[in-house]
Biopython code that builds the backbone (N, CA, C, O; Angstrom):
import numpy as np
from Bio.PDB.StructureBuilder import StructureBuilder

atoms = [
    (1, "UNK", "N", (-73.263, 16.779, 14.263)),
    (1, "UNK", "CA", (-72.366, 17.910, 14.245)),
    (1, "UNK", "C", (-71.111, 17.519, 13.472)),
    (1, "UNK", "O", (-70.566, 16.444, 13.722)),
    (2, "UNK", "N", (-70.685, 18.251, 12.650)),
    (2, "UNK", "CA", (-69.447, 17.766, 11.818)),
    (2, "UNK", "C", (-68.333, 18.732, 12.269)),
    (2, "UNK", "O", (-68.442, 19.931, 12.526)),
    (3, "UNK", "N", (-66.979, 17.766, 12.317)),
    (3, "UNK", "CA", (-65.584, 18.105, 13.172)),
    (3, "UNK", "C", (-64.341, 18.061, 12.039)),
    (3, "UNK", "O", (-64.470, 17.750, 10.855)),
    (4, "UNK", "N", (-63.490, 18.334, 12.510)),
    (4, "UNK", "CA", (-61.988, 18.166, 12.141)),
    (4, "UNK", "C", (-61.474, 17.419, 12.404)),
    (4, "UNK", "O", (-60.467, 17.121, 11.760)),
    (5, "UNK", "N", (-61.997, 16.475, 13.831)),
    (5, "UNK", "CA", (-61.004, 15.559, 14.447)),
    (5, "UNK", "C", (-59.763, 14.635, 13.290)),
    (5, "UNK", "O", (-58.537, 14.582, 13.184)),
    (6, "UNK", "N", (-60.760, 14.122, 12.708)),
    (6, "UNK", "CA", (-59.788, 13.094, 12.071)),
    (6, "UNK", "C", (-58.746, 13.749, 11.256)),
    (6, "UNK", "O", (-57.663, 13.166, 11.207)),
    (7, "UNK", "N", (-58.872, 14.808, 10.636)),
    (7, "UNK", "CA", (-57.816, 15.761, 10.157)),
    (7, "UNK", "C", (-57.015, 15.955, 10.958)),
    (7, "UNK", "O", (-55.865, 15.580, 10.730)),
    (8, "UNK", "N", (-57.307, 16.548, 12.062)),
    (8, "UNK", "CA", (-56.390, 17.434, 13.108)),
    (8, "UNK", "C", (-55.721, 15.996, 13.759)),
    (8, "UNK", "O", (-54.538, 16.309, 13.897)),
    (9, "UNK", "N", (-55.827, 14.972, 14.099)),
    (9, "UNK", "CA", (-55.798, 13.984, 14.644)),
    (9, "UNK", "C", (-54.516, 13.519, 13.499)),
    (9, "UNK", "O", (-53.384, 13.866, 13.837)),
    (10, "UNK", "N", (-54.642, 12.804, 12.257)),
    (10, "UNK", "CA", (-54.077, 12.755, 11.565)),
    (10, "UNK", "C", (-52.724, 14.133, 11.314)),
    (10, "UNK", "O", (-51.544, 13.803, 11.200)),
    (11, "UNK", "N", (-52.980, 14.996, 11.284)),
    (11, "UNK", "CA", (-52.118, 16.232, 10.523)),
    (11, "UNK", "C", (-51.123, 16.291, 12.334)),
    (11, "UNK", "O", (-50.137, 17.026, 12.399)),
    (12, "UNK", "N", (-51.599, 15.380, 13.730)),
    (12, "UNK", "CA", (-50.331, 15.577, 14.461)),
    (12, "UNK", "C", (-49.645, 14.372, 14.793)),
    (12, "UNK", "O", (-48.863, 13.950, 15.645)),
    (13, "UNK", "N", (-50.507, 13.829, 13.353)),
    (13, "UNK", "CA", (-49.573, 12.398, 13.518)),
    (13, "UNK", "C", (-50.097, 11.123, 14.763)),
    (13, "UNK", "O", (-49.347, 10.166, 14.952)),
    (14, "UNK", "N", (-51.141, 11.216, 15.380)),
    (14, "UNK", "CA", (-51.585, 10.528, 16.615)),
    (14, "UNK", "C", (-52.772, 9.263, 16.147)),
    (14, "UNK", "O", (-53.952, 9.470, 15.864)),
    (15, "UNK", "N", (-52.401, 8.570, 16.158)),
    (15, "UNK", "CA", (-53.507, 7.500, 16.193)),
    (15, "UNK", "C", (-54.792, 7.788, 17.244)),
    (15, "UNK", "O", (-54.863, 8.365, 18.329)),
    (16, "UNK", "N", (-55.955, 6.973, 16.225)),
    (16, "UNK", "CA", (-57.318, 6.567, 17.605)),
    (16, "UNK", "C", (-56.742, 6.551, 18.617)),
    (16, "UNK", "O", (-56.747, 7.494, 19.409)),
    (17, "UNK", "N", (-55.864, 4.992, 18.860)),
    (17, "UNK", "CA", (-55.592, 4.765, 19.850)),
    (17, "UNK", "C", (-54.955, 5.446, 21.016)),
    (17, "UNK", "O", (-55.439, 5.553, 22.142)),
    (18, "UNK", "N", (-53.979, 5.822, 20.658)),
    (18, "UNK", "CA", (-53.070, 6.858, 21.557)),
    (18, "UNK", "C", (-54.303, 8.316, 21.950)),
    (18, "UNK", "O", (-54.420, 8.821, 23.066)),
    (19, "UNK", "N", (-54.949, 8.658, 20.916)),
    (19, "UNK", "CA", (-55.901, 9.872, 21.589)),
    (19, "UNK", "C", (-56.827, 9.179, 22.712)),
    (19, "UNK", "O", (-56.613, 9.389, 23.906)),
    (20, "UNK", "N", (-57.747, 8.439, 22.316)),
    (20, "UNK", "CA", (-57.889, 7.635, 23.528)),
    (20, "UNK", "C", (-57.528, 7.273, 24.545)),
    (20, "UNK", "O", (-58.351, 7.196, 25.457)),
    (21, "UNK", "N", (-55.865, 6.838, 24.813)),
    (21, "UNK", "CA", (-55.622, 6.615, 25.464)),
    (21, "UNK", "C", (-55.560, 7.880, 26.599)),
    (21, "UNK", "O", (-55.747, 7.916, 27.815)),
    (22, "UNK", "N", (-55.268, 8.709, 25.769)),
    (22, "UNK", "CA", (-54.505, 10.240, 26.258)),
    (22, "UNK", "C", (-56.050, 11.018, 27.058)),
    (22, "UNK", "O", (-56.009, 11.835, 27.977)),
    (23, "UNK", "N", (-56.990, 10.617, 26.563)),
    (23, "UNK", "CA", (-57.957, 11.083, 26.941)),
    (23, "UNK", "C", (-59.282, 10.508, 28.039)),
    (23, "UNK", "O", (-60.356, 10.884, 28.506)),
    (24, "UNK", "N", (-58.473, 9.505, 28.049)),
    (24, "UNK", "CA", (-59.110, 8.253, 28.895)),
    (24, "UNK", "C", (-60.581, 8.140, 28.485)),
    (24, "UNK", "O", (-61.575, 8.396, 29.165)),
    (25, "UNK", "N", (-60.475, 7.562, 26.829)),
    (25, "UNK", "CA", (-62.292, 7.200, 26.382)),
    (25, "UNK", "C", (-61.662, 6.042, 25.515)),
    (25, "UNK", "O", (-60.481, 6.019, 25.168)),
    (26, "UNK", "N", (-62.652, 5.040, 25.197)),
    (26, "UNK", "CA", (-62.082, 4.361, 24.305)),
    (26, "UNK", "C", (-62.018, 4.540, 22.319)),
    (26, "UNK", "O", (-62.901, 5.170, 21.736)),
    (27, "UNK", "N", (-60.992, 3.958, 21.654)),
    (27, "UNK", "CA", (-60.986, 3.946, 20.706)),
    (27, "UNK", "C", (-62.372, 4.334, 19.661)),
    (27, "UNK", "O", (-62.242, 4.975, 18.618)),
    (28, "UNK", "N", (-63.347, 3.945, 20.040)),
    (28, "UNK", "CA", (-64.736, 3.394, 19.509)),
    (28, "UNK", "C", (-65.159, 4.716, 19.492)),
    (28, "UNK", "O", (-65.628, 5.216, 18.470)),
    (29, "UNK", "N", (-64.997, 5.507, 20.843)),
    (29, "UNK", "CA", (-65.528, 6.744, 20.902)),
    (29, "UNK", "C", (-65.004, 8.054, 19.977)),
    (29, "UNK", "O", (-65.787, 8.974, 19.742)),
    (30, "UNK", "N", (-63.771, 8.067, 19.526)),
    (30, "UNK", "CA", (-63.086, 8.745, 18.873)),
    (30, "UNK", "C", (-63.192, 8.212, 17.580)),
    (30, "UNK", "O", (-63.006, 9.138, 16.790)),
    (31, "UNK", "N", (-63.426, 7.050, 16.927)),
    (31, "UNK", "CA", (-63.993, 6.997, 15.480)),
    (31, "UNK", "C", (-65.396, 7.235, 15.471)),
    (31, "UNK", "O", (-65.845, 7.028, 14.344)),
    (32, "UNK", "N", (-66.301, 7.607, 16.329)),
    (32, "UNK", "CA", (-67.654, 7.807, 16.353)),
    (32, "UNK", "C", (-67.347, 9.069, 16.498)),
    (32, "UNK", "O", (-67.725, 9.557, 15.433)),
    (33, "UNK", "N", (-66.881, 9.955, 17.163)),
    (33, "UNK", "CA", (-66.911, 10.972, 17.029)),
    (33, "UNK", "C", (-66.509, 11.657, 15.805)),
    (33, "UNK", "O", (-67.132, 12.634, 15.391)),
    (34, "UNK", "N", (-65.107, 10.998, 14.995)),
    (34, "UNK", "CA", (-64.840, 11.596, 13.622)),
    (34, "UNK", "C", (-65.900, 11.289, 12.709)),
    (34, "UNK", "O", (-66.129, 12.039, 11.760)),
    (35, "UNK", "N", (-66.534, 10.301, 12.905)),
    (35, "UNK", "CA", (-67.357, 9.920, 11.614)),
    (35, "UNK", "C", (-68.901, 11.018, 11.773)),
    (35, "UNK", "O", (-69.687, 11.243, 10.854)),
    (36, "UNK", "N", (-69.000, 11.578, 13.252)),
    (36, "UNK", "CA", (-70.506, 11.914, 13.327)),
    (36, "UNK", "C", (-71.319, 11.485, 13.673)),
    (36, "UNK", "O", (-72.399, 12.055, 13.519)),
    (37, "UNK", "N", (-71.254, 10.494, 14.196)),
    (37, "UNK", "CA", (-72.404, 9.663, 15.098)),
    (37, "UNK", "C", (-72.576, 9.782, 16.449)),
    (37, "UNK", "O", (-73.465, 9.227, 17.096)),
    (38, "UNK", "N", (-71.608, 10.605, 16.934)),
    (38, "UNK", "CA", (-71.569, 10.948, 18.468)),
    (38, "UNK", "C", (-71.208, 12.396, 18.821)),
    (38, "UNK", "O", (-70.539, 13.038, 18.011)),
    (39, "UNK", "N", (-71.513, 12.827, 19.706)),
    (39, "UNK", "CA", (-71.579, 14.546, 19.853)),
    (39, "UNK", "C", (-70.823, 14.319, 21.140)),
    (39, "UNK", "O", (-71.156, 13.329, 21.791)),
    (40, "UNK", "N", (-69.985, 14.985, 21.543)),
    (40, "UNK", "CA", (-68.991, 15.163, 22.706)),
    (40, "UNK", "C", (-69.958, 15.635, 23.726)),
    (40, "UNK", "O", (-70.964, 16.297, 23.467)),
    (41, "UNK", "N", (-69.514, 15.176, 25.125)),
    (41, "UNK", "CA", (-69.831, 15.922, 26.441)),
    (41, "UNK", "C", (-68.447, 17.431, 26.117)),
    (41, "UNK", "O", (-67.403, 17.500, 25.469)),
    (42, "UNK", "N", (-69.277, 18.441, 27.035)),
    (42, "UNK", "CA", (-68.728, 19.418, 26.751)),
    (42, "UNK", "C", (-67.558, 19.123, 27.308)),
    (42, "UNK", "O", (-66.689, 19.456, 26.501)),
    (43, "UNK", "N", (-67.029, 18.621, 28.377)),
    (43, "UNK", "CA", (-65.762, 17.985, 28.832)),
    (43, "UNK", "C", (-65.312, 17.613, 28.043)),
    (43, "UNK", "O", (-64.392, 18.222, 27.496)),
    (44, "UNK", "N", (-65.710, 16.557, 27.662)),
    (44, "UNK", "CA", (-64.307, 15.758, 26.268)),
    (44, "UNK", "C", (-64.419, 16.266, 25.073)),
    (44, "UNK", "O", (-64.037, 15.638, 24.086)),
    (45, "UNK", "N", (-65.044, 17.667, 24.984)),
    (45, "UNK", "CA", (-64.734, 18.833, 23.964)),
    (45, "UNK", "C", (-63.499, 19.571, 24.527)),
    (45, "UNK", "O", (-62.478, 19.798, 23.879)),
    (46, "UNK", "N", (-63.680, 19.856, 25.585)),
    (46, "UNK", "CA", (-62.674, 21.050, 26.541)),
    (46, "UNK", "C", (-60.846, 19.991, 26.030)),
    (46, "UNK", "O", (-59.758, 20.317, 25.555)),
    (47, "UNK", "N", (-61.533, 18.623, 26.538)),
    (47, "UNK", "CA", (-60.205, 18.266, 26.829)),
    (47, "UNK", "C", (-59.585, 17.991, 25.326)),
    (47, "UNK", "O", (-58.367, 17.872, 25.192)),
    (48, "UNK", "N", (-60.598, 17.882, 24.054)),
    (48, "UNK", "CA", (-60.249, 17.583, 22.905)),
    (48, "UNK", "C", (-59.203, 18.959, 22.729)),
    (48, "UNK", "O", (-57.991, 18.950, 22.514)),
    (49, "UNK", "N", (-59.883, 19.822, 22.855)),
    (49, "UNK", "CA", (-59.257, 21.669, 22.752)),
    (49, "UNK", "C", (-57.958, 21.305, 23.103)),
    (49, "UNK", "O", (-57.031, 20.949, 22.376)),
    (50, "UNK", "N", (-58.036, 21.499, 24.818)),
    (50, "UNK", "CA", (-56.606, 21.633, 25.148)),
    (50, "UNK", "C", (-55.588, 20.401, 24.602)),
    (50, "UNK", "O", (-54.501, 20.811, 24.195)),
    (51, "UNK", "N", (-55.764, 19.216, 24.555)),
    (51, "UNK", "CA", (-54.705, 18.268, 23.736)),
    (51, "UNK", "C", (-54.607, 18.737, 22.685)),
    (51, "UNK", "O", (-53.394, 18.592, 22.530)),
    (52, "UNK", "N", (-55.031, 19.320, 21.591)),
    (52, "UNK", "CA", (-54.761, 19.802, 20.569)),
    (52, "UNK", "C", (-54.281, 21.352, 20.529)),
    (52, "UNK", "O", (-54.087, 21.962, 19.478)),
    (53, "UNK", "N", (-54.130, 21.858, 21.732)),
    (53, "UNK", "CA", (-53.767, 23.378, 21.780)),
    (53, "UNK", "C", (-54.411, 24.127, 20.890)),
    (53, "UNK", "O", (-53.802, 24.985, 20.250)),
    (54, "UNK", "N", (-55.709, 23.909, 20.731)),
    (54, "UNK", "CA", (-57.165, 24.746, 20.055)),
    (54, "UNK", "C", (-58.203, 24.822, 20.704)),
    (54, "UNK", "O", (-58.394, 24.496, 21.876)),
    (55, "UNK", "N", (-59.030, 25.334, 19.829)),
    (55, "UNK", "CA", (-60.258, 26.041, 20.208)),
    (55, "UNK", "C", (-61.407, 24.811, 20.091)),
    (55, "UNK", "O", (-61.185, 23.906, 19.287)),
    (56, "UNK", "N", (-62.450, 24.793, 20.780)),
    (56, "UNK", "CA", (-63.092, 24.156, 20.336)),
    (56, "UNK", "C", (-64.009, 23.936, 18.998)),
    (56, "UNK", "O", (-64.357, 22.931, 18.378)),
    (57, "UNK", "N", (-64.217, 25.208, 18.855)),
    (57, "UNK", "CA", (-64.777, 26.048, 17.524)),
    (57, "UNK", "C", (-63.986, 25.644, 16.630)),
    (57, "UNK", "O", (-64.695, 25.620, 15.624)),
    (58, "UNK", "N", (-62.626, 25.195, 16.249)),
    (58, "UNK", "CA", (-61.743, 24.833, 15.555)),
    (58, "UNK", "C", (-61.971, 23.353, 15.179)),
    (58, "UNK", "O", (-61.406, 22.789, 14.242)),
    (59, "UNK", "N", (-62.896, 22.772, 16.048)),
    (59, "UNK", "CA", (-62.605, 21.278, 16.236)),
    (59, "UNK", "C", (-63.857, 20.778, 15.651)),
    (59, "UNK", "O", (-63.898, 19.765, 14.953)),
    (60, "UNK", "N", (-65.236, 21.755, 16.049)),
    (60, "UNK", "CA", (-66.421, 21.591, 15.834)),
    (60, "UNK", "C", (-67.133, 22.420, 15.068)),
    (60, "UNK", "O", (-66.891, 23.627, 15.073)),
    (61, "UNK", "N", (-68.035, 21.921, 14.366)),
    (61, "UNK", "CA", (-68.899, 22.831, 13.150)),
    (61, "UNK", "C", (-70.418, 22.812, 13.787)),
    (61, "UNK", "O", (-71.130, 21.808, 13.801)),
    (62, "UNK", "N", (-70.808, 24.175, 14.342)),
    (62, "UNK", "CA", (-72.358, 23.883, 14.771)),
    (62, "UNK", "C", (-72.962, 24.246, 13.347)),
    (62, "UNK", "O", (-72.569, 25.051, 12.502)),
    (63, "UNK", "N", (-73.974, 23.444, 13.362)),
    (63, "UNK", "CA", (-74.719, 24.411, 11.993)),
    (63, "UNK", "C", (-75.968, 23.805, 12.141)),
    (63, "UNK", "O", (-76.277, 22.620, 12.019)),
    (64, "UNK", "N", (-76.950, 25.229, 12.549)),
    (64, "UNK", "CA", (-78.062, 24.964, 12.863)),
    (64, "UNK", "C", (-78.927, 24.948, 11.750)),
    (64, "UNK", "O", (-78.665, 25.549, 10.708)),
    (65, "UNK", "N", (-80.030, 24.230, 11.947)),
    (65, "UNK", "CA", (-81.101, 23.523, 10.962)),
    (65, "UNK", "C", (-82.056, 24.699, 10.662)),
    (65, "UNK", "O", (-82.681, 25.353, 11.497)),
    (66, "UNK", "N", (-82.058, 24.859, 9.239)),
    (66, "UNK", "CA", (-82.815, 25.935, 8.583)),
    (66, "UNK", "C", (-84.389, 25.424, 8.297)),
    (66, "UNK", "O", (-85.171, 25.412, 7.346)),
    (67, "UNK", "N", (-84.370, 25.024, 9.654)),
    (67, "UNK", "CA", (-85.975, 24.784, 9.082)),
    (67, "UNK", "C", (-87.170, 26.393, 10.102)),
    (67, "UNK", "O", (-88.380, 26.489, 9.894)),
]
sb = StructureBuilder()
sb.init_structure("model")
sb.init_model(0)
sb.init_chain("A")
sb.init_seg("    ")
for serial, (resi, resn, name, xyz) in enumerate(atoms, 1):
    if name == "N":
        sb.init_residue(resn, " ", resi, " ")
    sb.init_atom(name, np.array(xyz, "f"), 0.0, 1.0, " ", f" {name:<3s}", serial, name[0])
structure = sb.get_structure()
């Protein structure tokens, strides 16, 4: 699934670290998640939303497979 994080993450000025911290997951999980290798529990979607005062839809790109 492809995201914004690292944009939105970057554009409020917040390091990995500090989102992590803020979110109680580690570092590892939040560069796996920007890069795409990891898909959020719908929880640490919710909580991605509200720390960022957005939508989740804002954060995440579904795009289903045209097969």
């Amino acid at each position: 699934m492809k995201n914004r994080l690292e944009a939105l993450r970057k554009s409020h000025g917040v390091s990995q670290e500090e989102l992590a911290a803020a979110l109680e997951v580690s570092r590892q999980t939040i560069g796996s998640l920007e890069h795409g290798r990891y898909n959020p529990s719908i929880i640490l979607a919710f909580k991605l939303a509200r720390y960022f005062n957005t939508t989740i839809e804002d954060i995440f790109i579904y795009e289903e497979d045209a097969t």
